[in-house]
C-alpha atoms as one frame of an Amber mdcrd trajectory, in Angstrom:
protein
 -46.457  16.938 -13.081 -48.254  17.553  -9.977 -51.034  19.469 -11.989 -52.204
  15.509 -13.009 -52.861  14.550  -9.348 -55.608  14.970  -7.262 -53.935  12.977
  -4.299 -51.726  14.814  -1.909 -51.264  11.984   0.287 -51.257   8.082   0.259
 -52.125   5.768   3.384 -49.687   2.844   3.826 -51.466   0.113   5.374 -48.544
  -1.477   6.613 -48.000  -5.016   7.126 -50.974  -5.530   9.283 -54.095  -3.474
  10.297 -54.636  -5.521  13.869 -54.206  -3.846  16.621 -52.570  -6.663  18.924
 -50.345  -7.981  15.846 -48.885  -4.118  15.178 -47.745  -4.034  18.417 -45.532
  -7.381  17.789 -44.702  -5.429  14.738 -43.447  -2.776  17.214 -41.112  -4.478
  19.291 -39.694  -7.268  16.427 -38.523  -4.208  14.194 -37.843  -1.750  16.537
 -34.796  -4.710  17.781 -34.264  -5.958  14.793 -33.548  -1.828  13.563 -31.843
  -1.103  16.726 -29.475  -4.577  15.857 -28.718  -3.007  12.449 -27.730   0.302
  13.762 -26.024  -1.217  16.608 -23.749  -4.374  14.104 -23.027  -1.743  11.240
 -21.452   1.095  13.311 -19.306  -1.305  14.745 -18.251  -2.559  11.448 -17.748
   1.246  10.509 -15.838   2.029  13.502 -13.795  -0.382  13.796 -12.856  -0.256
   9.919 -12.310   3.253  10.158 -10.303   3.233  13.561  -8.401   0.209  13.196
  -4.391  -0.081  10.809  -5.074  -3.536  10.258  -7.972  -3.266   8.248  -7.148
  -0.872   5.906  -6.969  -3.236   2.914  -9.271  -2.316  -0.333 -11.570  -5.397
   0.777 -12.738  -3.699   4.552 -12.534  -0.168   2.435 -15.364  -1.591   0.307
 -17.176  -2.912   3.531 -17.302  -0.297   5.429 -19.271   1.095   2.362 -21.647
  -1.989   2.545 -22.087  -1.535   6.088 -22.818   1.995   5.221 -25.159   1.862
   2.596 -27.072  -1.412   4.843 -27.505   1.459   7.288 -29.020   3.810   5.535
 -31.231   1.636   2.901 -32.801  -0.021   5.940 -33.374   4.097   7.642 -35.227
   4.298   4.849 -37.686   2.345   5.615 -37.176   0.467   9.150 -37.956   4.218
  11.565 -41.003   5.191   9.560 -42.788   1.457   9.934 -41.901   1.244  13.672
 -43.715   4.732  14.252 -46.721   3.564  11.857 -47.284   0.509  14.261 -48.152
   3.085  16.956 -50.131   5.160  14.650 -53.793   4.539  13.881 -53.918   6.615
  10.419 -50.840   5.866   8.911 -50.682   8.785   6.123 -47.378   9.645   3.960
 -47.402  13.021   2.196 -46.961  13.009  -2.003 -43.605  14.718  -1.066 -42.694
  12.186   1.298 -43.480   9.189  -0.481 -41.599  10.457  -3.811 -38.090  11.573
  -1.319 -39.235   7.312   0.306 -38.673   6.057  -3.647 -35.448   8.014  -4.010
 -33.714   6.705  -0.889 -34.705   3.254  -0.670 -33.517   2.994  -4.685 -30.438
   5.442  -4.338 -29.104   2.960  -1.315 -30.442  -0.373  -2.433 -28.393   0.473
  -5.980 -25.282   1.625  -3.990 -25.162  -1.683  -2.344 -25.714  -3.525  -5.375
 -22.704  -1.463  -6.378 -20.257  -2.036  -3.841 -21.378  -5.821  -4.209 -19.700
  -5.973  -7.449 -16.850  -4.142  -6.289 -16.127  -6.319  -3.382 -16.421  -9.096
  -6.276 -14.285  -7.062  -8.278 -11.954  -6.781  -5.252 -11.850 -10.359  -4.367
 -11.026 -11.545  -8.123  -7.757  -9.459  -8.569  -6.884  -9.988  -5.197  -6.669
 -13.963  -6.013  -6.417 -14.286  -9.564  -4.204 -11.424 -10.101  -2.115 -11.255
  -6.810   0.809  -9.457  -8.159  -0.781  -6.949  -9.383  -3.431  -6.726  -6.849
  -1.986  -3.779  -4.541  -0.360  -1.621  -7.547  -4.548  -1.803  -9.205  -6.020
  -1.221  -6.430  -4.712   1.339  -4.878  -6.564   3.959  -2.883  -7.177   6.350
  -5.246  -8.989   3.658  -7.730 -11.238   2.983  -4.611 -12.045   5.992  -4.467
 -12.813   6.158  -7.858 -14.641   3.779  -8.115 -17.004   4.355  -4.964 -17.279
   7.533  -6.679 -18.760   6.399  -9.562 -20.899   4.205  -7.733 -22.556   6.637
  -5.756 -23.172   8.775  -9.505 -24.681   5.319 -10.850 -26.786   4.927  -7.683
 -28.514   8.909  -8.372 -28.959   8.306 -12.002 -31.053   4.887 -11.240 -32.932
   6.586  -8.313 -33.421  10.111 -10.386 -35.001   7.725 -12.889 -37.393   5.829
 -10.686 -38.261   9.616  -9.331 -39.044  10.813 -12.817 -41.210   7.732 -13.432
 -43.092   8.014  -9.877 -43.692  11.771 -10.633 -45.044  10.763 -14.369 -48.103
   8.578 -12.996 -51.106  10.257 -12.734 -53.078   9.841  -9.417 -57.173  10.642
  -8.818 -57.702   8.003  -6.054 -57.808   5.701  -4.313 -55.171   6.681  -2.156
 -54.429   3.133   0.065 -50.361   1.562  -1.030 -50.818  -2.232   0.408 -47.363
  -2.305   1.527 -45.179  -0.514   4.367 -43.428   1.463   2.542 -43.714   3.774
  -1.023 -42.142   1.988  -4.141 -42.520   2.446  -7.725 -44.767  -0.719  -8.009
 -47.119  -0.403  -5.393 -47.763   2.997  -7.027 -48.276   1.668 -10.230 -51.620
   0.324  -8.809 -52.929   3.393  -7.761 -52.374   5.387 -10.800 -55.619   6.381
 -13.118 -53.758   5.429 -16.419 -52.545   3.095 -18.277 -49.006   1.446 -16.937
 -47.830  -1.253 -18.900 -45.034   1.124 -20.301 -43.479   2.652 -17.286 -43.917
  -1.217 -15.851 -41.486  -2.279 -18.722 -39.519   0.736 -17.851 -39.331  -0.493
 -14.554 -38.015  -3.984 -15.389 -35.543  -3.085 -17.270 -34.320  -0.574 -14.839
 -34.110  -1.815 -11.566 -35.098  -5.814 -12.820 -32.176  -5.375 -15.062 -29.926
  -4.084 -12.846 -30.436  -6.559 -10.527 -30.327  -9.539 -12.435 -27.149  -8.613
 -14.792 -25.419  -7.499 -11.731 -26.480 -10.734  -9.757 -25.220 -12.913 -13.152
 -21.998 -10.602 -13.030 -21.173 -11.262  -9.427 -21.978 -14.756  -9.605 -19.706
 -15.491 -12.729 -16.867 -13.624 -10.984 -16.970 -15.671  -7.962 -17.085 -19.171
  -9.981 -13.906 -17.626 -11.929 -12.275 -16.876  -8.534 -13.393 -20.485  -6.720
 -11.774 -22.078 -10.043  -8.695 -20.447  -9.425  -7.951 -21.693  -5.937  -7.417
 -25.160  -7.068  -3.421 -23.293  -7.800  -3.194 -21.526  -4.052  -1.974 -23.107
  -0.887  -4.276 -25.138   1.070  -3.658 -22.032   3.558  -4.610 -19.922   0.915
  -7.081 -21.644  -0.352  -9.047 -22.121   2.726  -8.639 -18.464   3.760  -9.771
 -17.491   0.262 -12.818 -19.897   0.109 -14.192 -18.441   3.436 -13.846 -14.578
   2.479 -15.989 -15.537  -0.887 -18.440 -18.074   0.750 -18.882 -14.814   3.232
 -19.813 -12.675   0.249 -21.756 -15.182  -1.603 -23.762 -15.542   0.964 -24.658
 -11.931   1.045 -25.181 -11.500  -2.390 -27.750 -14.493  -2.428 -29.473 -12.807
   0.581 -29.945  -9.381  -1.060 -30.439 -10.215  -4.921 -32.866 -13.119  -4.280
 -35.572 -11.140  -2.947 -34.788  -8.387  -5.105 -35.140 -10.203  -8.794 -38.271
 -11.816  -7.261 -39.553  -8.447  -7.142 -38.576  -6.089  -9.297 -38.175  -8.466
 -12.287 -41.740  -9.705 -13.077 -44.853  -8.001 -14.351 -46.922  -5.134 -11.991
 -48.720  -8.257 -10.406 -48.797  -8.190  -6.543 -48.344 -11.347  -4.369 -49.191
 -11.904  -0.035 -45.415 -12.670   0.070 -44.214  -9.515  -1.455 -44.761  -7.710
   2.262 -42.675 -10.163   3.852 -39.895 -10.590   0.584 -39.522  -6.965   0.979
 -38.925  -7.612   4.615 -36.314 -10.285   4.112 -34.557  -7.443   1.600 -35.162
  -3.935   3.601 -34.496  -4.895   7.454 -33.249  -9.104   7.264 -30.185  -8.210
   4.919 -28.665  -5.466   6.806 -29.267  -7.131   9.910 -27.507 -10.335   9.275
 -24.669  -8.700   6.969 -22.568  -7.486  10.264 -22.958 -11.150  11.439 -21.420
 -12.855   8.634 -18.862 -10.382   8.415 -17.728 -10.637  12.079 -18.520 -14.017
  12.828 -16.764 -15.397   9.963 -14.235 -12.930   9.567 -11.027 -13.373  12.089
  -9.606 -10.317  10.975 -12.229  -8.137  12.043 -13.000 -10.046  15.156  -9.153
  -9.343  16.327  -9.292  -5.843  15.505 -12.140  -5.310  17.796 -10.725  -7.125
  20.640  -7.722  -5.077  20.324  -9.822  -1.903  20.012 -12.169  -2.914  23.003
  -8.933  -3.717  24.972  -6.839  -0.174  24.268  -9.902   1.266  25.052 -10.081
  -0.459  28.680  -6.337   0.802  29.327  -7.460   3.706  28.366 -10.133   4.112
  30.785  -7.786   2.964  33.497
């Protein structure tokens, strides 16, 4: 494969090339990364420390807050150094190992996004029967098979990366290496990986945005038979989730489900989608979410007795 290319290395030009404005670039993402670090660990901890959140729905967020972590490393450290950087170069290597990450953990949260859906629907539509499906071991399962679904969709966008031929120029208009940005550079003709594309990761994300969407309308129409206890308990988990599957998919079917056509707003859609999402996911699940807000207090306040 590599026999085809003449380019070794690719220049990302970032989201700016002023000198003033990539400082600003600096300090905005370098807080906004150090936010998401800082509001998924604590989700992670205090799922993982804590009795009272040991339920199948906080099993599938910790692995939201996970993958939000490391889909956003995947992009978020290597911008914040290139804002320093004058020549902002990414090896072939580099750029190809960029494509499988970003896809592997965007995929694993699209995922655990329909699991969470999936969750949320026999938890209220199938109540007695919720804690008997459900169990630990099908969690498992199923995060297992998620995480083989994610590697098959990134080994894919790999192989198709690694199939285009590139003889220059060398200069990706974007901040970060993605199949479609590459698809510019290459010397050959695209238009068949570019279908391959949308019907890979376009697909995915528009079936699995349909599929979460239906599941939720199924699950609002079946609270008109709860408690107006359980009801409203019920409607704010799902508005919670909703929420964060309009913020993620969105941006993603604008993107990945339309022809190899570049747009000024793509920079700042992929934004929204690589660094926005995983920064405001710990918000709306702590700041609407009692449950976790308690267990944190209680875990901040053993570990004050502690101390004294």
């Amino acid at each position: 494969m590599h026999l085809k290319n003449n380019v070794t290395e690719f220049i990302l030009l970032g989201l700016t090339q002023d000198p003033f404005k990539k400082k600003i670039v600096f300090v905005i993402f370098f807080l906004f990364y150090l936010g998401i670090l800082i509001g998924n660990f604590l989700i992670i901890a205090t799922i993982k420390m804590s009795r009272a959140l040991q339920s199948p729905m906080y099993f599938f967020i910790f692995y939201l807050s996970f993958s939000d972590t490391c889909f956003s490393t995947s992009v978020a450290p290597r911008m914040i150094v290139d804002a320093l950087l004058k020549n902002n170069t990414i090896s072939f290597n580099e750029c190809i190992v960029q494509v499988f990450s970003l896809h592997f953990f965007g995929c694993l949260e699209i995922f655990v996004l329909i699991l969470m859906a999936f969750d949320r629907y026999m938890a209220i539509c199938k109540p007695l029967h919720y804690m008997t499906i459900m169990n630990r071991r099908v969690c498992n399962v199923l995060v297992a098979v998620a995480w083989v679904g994610s590697c098959v969709h990134s080994s894919t966008q790999v192989l198709l990366a690694l199939s285009l031929p590139f003889c220059g120029p060398n200069e990706i208009d974007h901040y970060f290496c993605d199949l479609q940005p590459l698809l510019k550079l290459a010397c050959a003709d695209t238009y068949a990986i570019n279908l391959l594309l949308v019907s890979n990761s376009g697909a995915i994300c528009t079936v699995s945005f349909v599929m979460v969407m239906i599941s939720y309308v199924i699950i609002l129409h079946s609270l008109r038979n709860h408690s107006a206890e359980g009801r409203r308990k019920a409607l704010s988990t799902c508005i919670s989730h909703i929420i964060v599957v309009i913020l993620f998919f969105g941006p993603g079917i604008f993107i990945y489900t339309r022809p190899a056509t570049t747009f000024s707003i793509d920079k700042m859609i992929a934004v929204f989608y690589t660094i926005g999402t995983p920064l405001v996911n710990p918000l709306i699940y702590t700041l609407r979410n009692a449950e976790v807000k308690n267990a944190m207090k209680k875990l901040w306040n053993k570990k004050l007795i502690s101390d004294d």
